[in-house]
C-alpha positions as CSV (number, residue, x, y, z in Angstrom):
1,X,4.3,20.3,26.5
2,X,1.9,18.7,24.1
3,X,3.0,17.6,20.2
4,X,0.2,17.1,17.9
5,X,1.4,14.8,14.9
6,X,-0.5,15.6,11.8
7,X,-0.8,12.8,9.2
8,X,-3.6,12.3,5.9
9,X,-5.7,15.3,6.4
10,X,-4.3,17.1,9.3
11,X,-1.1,18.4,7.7
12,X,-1.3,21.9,9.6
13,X,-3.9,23.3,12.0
14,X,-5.4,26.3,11.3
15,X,-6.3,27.4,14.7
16,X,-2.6,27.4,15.7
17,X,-0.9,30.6,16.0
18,X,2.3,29.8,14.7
19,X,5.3,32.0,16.6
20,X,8.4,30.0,15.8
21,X,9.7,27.0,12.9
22,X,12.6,24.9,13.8
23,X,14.2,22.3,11.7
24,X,16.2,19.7,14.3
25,X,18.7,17.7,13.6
26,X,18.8,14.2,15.7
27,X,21.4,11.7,15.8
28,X,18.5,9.8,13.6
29,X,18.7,12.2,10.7
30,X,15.7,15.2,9.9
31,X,12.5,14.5,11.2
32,X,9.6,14.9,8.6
33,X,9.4,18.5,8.7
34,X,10.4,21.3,10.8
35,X,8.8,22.1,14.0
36,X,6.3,24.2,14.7
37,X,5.8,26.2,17.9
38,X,2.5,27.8,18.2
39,X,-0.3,28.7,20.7
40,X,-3.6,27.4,21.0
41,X,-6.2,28.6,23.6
42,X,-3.0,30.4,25.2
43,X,-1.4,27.5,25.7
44,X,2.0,26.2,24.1
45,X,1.9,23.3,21.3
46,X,4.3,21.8,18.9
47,X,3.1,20.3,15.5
48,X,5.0,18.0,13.6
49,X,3.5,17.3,9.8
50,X,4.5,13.3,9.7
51,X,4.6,13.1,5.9
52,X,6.1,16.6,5.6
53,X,4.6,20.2,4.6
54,X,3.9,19.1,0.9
55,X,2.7,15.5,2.4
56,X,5.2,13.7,0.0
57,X,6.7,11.5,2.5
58,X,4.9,7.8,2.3
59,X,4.7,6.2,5.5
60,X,7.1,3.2,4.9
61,X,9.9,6.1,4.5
62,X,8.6,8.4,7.7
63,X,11.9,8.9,9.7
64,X,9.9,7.6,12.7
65,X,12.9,8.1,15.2
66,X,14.3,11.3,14.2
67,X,10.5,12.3,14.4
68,X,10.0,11.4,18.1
69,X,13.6,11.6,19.5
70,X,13.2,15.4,17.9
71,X,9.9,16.0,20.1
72,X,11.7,14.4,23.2
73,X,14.4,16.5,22.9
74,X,12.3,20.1,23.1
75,X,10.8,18.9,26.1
76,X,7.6,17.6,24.7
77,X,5.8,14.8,27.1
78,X,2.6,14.0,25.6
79,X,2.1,13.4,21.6
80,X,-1.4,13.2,20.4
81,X,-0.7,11.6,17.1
82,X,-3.9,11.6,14.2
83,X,-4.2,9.1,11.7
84,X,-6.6,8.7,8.7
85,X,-7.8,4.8,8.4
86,X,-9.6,2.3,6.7
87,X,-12.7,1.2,8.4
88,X,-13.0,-2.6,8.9
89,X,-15.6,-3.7,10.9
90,X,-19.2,-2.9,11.1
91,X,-18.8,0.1,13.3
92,X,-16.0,1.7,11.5
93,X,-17.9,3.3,8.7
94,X,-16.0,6.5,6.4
95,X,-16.6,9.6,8.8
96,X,-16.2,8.2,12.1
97,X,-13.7,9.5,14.4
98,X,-12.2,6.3,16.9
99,X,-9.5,6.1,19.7
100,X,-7.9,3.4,18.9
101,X,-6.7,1.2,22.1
102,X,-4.7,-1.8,20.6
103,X,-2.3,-2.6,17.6
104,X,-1.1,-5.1,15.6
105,X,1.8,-4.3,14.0
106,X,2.4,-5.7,9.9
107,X,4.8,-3.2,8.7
108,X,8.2,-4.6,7.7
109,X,12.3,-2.9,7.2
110,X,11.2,0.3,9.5
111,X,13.8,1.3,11.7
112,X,12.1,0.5,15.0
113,X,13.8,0.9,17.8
114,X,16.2,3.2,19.8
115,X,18.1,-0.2,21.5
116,X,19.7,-1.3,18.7
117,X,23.4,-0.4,19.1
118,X,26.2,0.0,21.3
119,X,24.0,-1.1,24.4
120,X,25.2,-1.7,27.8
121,X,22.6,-4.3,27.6
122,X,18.9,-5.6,26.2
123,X,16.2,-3.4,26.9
124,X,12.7,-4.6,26.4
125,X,9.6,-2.1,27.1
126,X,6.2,-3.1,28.2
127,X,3.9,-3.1,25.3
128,X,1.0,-4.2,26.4
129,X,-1.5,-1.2,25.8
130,X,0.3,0.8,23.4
131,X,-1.9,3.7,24.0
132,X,-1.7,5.7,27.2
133,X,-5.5,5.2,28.7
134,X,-5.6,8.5,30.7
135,X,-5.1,10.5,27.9
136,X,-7.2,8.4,25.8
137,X,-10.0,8.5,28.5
138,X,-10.0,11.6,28.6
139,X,-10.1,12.6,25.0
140,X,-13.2,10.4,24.9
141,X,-14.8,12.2,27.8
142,X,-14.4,15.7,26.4
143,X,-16.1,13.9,22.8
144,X,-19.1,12.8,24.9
145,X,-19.0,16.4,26.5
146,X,-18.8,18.4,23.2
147,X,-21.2,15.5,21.6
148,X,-18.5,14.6,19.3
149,X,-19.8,11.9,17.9
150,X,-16.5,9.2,18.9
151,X,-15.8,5.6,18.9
152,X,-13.8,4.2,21.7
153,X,-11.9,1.5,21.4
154,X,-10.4,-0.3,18.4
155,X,-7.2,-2.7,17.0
156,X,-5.4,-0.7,14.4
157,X,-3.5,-3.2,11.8
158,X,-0.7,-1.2,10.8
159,X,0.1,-2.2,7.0
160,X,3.4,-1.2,5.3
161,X,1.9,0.7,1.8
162,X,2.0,2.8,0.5
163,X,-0.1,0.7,-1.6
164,X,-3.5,0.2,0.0
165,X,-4.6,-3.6,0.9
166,X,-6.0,-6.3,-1.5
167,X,-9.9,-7.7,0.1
168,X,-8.4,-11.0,1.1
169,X,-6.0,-9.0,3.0
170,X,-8.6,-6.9,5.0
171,X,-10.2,-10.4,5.6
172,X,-7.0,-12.1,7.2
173,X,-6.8,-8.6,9.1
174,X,-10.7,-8.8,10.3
175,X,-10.0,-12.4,11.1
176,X,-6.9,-11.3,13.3
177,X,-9.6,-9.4,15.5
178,X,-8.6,-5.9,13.3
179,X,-11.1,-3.1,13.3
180,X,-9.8,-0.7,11.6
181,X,-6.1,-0.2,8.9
182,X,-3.8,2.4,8.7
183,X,0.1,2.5,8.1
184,X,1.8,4.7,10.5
185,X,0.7,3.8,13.5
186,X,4.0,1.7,14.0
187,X,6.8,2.1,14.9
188,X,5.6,5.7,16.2
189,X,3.7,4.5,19.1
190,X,6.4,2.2,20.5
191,X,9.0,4.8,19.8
192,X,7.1,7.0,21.7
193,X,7.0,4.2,24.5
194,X,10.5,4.2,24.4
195,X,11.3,7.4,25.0
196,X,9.0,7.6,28.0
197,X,6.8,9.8,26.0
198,X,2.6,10.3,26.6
199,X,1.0,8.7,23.6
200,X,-2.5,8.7,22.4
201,X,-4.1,8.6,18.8
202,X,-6.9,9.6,17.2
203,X,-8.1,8.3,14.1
204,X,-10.4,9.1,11.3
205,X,-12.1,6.5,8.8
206,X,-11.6,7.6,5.3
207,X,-12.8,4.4,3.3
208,X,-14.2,0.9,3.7
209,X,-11.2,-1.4,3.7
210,X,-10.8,-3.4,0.5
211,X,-13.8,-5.7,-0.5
212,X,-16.0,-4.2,2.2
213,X,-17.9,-1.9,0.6
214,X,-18.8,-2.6,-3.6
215,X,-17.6,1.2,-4.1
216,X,-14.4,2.0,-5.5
217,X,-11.9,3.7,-3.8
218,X,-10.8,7.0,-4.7
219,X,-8.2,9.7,-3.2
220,X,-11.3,12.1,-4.2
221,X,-13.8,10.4,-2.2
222,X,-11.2,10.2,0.7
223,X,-10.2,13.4,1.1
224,X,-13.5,14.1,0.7
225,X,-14.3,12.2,4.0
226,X,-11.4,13.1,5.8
227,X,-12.2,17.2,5.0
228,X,-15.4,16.4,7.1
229,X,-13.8,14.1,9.6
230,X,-10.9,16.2,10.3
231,X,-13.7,19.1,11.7
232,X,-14.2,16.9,14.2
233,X,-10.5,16.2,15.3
234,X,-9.7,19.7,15.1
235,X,-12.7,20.4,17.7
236,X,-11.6,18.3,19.7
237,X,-8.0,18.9,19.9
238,X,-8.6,22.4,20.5
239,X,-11.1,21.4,23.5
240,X,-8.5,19.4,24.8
241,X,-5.8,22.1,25.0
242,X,-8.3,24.5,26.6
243,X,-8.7,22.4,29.3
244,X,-5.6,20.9,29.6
Protein backbone atom coordinates (compact mmCIF):
# COMPACT_ATOMS: atom_id res chain seq x y z
CA UNK A 1 0.00 0.00 0.00
CA UNK A 2 1.23 3.40 -0.96
CA UNK A 3 1.21 6.61 1.77
CA UNK A 4 1.42 9.92 0.20
CA UNK A 5 2.82 12.53 2.93
CA UNK A 6 1.49 15.94 2.20
CA UNK A 7 3.64 18.82 3.49
CA UNK A 8 3.58 23.07 2.29
CA UNK A 9 0.97 22.94 -0.30
CA UNK A 10 -0.19 19.50 -0.42
CA UNK A 11 -2.13 19.35 2.82
CA UNK A 12 -5.04 17.07 1.29
CA UNK A 13 -5.59 15.81 -2.26
CA UNK A 14 -8.56 16.52 -3.90
CA UNK A 15 -8.74 13.63 -6.26
CA UNK A 16 -8.79 11.27 -3.25
CA UNK A 17 -11.94 9.64 -2.38
CA UNK A 18 -11.82 9.61 1.09
CA UNK A 19 -13.72 6.32 2.76
CA UNK A 20 -12.25 6.12 6.22
CA UNK A 21 -10.13 8.70 9.03
CA UNK A 22 -8.13 7.03 11.64
CA UNK A 23 -6.29 8.66 14.36
CA UNK A 24 -3.33 5.98 15.64
CA UNK A 25 -1.76 5.94 18.51
CA UNK A 26 2.11 4.68 18.48
CA UNK A 27 4.32 3.93 21.22
CA UNK A 28 5.90 7.45 19.73
CA UNK A 29 2.82 9.48 20.67
CA UNK A 30 -0.02 10.93 17.74
CA UNK A 31 1.31 11.26 14.47
CA UNK A 32 0.54 14.62 12.77
CA UNK A 33 -2.93 14.05 11.86
CA UNK A 34 -5.24 11.25 11.49
CA UNK A 35 -5.07 8.91 8.66
CA UNK A 36 -6.72 8.98 5.77
CA UNK A 37 -7.84 6.00 3.69
CA UNK A 38 -9.03 6.76 0.30
CA UNK A 39 -9.06 5.64 -3.37
CA UNK A 40 -7.45 6.97 -6.20
CA UNK A 41 -7.83 5.43 -9.77
CA UNK A 42 -9.42 2.37 -7.80
CA UNK A 43 -6.67 1.76 -6.08
CA UNK A 44 -6.09 2.08 -2.12
CA UNK A 45 -3.94 5.08 -0.63
CA UNK A 46 -3.24 6.49 2.69
CA UNK A 47 -2.45 10.33 3.28
CA UNK A 48 -0.91 11.57 6.11
CA UNK A 49 -1.00 15.73 6.35
CA UNK A 50 2.86 16.08 8.02
CA UNK A 51 2.07 19.47 9.59
CA UNK A 52 -1.44 18.54 10.42
CA UNK A 53 -5.05 19.38 8.84
CA UNK A 54 -4.84 23.17 9.81
CA UNK A 55 -0.91 23.04 8.79
CA UNK A 56 0.11 24.44 12.34
CA UNK A 57 2.73 21.91 13.08
CA UNK A 58 6.34 23.56 12.22
CA UNK A 59 8.72 21.09 11.06
CA UNK A 60 11.21 21.08 14.01
CA UNK A 61 8.03 19.82 16.16
CA UNK A 62 6.73 17.05 13.35
CA UNK A 63 6.43 13.81 15.43
CA UNK A 64 8.53 12.20 12.72
CA UNK A 65 8.34 8.66 14.36
CA UNK A 66 4.98 8.34 15.50
CA UNK A 67 4.30 9.63 11.76
CA UNK A 68 6.15 6.65 10.05
CA UNK A 69 5.93 3.87 12.74
CA UNK A 70 1.93 4.75 12.30
CA UNK A 71 2.17 4.12 8.35
CA UNK A 72 4.27 0.92 9.11
CA UNK A 73 1.98 -0.32 11.24
CA UNK A 74 -1.30 -0.29 8.61
CA UNK A 75 0.68 -2.09 6.33
CA UNK A 76 1.86 0.71 4.16
CA UNK A 77 5.32 -0.21 2.15
CA UNK A 78 6.05 2.62 -0.02
CA UNK A 79 5.68 6.46 1.19
CA UNK A 80 5.97 9.08 -1.49
CA UNK A 81 6.62 12.00 0.68
CA UNK A 82 6.28 15.97 -1.08
CA UNK A 83 8.08 18.75 0.04
CA UNK A 84 8.03 22.43 -0.84
CA UNK A 85 11.86 23.88 -1.12
CA UNK A 86 14.04 26.65 -1.69
CA UNK A 87 15.77 26.67 -4.94
CA UNK A 88 19.60 26.97 -4.72
CA UNK A 89 21.35 26.44 -7.65
CA UNK A 90 20.89 27.68 -11.07
CA UNK A 91 18.48 24.95 -12.15
CA UNK A 92 16.30 25.13 -9.26
CA UNK A 93 14.18 28.13 -10.09
CA UNK A 94 10.39 28.81 -8.05
CA UNK A 95 8.00 26.41 -10.09
CA UNK A 96 10.15 23.58 -10.77
CA UNK A 97 9.25 20.19 -9.67
CA UNK A 98 12.75 17.97 -8.71
CA UNK A 99 13.39 14.34 -7.28
CA UNK A 100 15.67 14.85 -5.04
CA UNK A 101 18.47 11.89 -4.83
CA UNK A 102 20.82 12.93 -1.86
CA UNK A 103 20.68 14.77 1.60
CA UNK A 104 22.49 16.51 3.89
CA UNK A 105 21.12 16.61 6.96
CA UNK A 106 21.43 20.17 9.36
CA UNK A 107 18.55 19.82 11.58
CA UNK A 108 19.32 19.52 15.29
CA UNK A 109 17.19 18.00 18.87
CA UNK A 110 14.79 15.80 16.36
CA UNK A 111 14.11 12.59 17.73
CA UNK A 112 15.80 10.52 15.12
CA UNK A 113 15.87 7.29 15.41
CA UNK A 114 13.92 4.04 16.46
CA UNK A 115 17.47 2.32 18.04
CA UNK A 116 17.73 4.34 20.86
CA UNK A 117 16.59 2.26 23.84
CA UNK A 118 16.47 -0.89 25.46
CA UNK A 119 18.47 -2.55 22.47
CA UNK A 120 19.80 -5.92 22.31
CA UNK A 121 22.45 -4.25 20.52
CA UNK A 122 23.76 -1.25 17.94
CA UNK A 123 21.94 -1.12 14.86
CA UNK A 124 23.39 0.97 12.10
CA UNK A 125 21.32 1.26 8.60
CA UNK A 126 22.88 1.82 5.21
CA UNK A 127 22.39 5.36 4.26
CA UNK A 128 23.97 5.78 1.41
CA UNK A 129 21.16 6.82 -1.10
CA UNK A 130 18.53 7.94 1.08
CA UNK A 131 16.08 7.74 -1.65
CA UNK A 132 14.84 4.47 -3.07
CA UNK A 133 15.98 4.85 -7.04
CA UNK A 134 13.24 2.48 -8.49
CA UNK A 135 10.67 4.42 -7.23
CA UNK A 136 12.38 7.54 -8.00
CA UNK A 137 13.11 6.26 -11.63
CA UNK A 138 10.16 5.66 -12.11
CA UNK A 139 8.33 8.69 -11.00
CA UNK A 140 10.75 10.49 -13.41
CA UNK A 141 9.87 8.21 -16.27
CA UNK A 142 6.11 8.68 -16.01
CA UNK A 143 7.07 12.90 -15.84
CA UNK A 144 8.96 12.57 -19.17
CA UNK A 145 5.86 10.41 -20.28
CA UNK A 146 3.08 12.95 -19.20
CA UNK A 147 5.68 15.87 -20.27
CA UNK A 148 5.77 16.95 -16.72
CA UNK A 149 8.24 19.20 -16.90
CA UNK A 150 10.81 17.43 -13.87
CA UNK A 151 14.26 17.76 -12.58
CA UNK A 152 16.10 14.69 -11.63
CA UNK A 153 18.45 14.63 -9.33
CA UNK A 154 19.37 16.99 -6.48
CA UNK A 155 20.99 17.34 -2.58
CA UNK A 156 18.28 18.57 -0.27
CA UNK A 157 19.99 20.54 2.84
CA UNK A 158 17.57 19.88 5.37
CA UNK A 159 17.60 23.15 7.86
CA UNK A 160 15.95 23.06 11.26
CA UNK A 161 13.36 26.44 10.96
CA UNK A 162 11.08 27.21 11.11
CA UNK A 163 12.80 30.41 10.44
CA UNK A 164 13.95 30.42 6.88
CA UNK A 165 17.89 30.79 6.20
CA UNK A 166 20.04 33.93 6.31
CA UNK A 167 22.19 34.46 2.41
CA UNK A 168 25.44 33.53 3.91
CA UNK A 169 23.74 30.42 4.99
CA UNK A 170 22.47 29.35 1.52
CA UNK A 171 26.04 30.15 0.46
CA UNK A 172 27.85 27.72 3.01
CA UNK A 173 24.89 25.22 1.89
CA UNK A 174 25.67 25.87 -2.06
CA UNK A 175 29.24 25.52 -1.08
CA UNK A 176 28.43 22.09 0.59
CA UNK A 177 27.39 20.93 -3.00
CA UNK A 178 23.38 21.79 -1.84
CA UNK A 179 20.92 22.36 -4.65
CA UNK A 180 18.03 22.93 -3.20
CA UNK A 181 16.62 23.68 1.07
CA UNK A 182 13.86 22.47 2.79
CA UNK A 183 13.27 21.35 6.52
CA UNK A 184 11.57 18.10 6.77
CA UNK A 185 13.23 16.06 4.77
CA UNK A 186 15.07 14.56 7.85
CA UNK A 187 14.67 12.51 9.99
CA UNK A 188 11.60 11.19 7.77
CA UNK A 189 13.61 9.66 5.15
CA UNK A 190 15.95 7.71 7.51
CA UNK A 191 13.06 6.75 9.61
CA UNK A 192 11.46 5.47 6.75
CA UNK A 193 14.89 3.54 6.14
CA UNK A 194 14.50 2.14 9.36
CA UNK A 195 11.56 0.71 9.26
CA UNK A 196 12.20 -1.06 5.99
CA UNK A 197 9.82 1.31 4.33
CA UNK A 198 9.83 2.40 0.19
CA UNK A 199 10.79 6.03 0.22
CA UNK A 200 10.83 8.58 -2.45
CA UNK A 201 10.26 12.47 -2.46
CA UNK A 202 9.14 14.89 -4.59
CA UNK A 203 9.80 18.38 -4.21
CA UNK A 204 8.55 21.71 -5.40
CA UNK A 205 10.66 25.04 -5.46
CA UNK A 206 8.74 27.81 -3.79
CA UNK A 207 11.43 30.60 -3.62
CA UNK A 208 15.06 31.54 -4.41
CA UNK A 209 17.05 30.69 -1.30
CA UNK A 210 18.17 33.68 0.63
CA UNK A 211 20.44 36.23 -1.21
CA UNK A 212 19.76 34.50 -4.51
CA UNK A 213 17.38 36.32 -6.07
CA UNK A 214 17.10 40.56 -5.08
CA UNK A 215 13.21 39.82 -4.53
CA UNK A 216 11.89 39.54 -1.21
CA UNK A 217 10.39 36.67 0.12
CA UNK A 218 6.90 36.47 0.85
CA UNK A 219 4.39 33.59 2.17
CA UNK A 220 2.09 35.29 -0.70
CA UNK A 221 4.39 34.88 -3.41
CA UNK A 222 5.13 31.24 -2.20
CA UNK A 223 2.02 29.92 -1.94
CA UNK A 224 1.46 31.50 -4.93
CA UNK A 225 4.19 29.26 -6.62
CA UNK A 226 3.45 26.26 -4.85
CA UNK A 227 -0.63 26.59 -6.00
CA UNK A 228 0.91 26.21 -9.50
CA UNK A 229 3.60 23.68 -8.66
CA UNK A 230 1.46 21.53 -6.73
CA UNK A 231 -0.79 20.93 -10.26
CA UNK A 232 2.04 19.27 -11.34
CA UNK A 233 2.59 16.82 -8.24
CA UNK A 234 -0.91 16.09 -8.06
CA UNK A 235 -0.65 14.89 -11.88
CA UNK A 236 1.77 13.00 -11.33
CA UNK A 237 0.91 11.27 -8.23
CA UNK A 238 -2.29 10.38 -9.68
CA UNK A 239 -0.46 8.93 -12.88
CA UNK A 240 1.61 7.06 -10.68
CA UNK A 241 -1.19 5.25 -8.83
CA UNK A 242 -2.97 4.34 -12.11
CA UNK A 243 -0.26 2.55 -13.23
CA UNK A 244 1.03 1.23 -10.20
Amino acid sequence: MLAIIGGTGLSSLTQLEIYDEKPIQTPYGEPSSKLKFGRLNDKQVVFLARHGETHNIPPHRVNYRANIHALKEIGVSSILAVNAVGGITAAMAPGVVVLPDQIIDYSYGREHTYFADNLKEVTHIDFTKPYDKELTDILFNIAEKEEIPIVYGATYACTQGPRLETAAEIKKLENDGCDIVGMTAMPEAALARELQLTYASCCVVANWGAGISDEEITMEKIELVLKQGMKKVKNLISEYIRLY
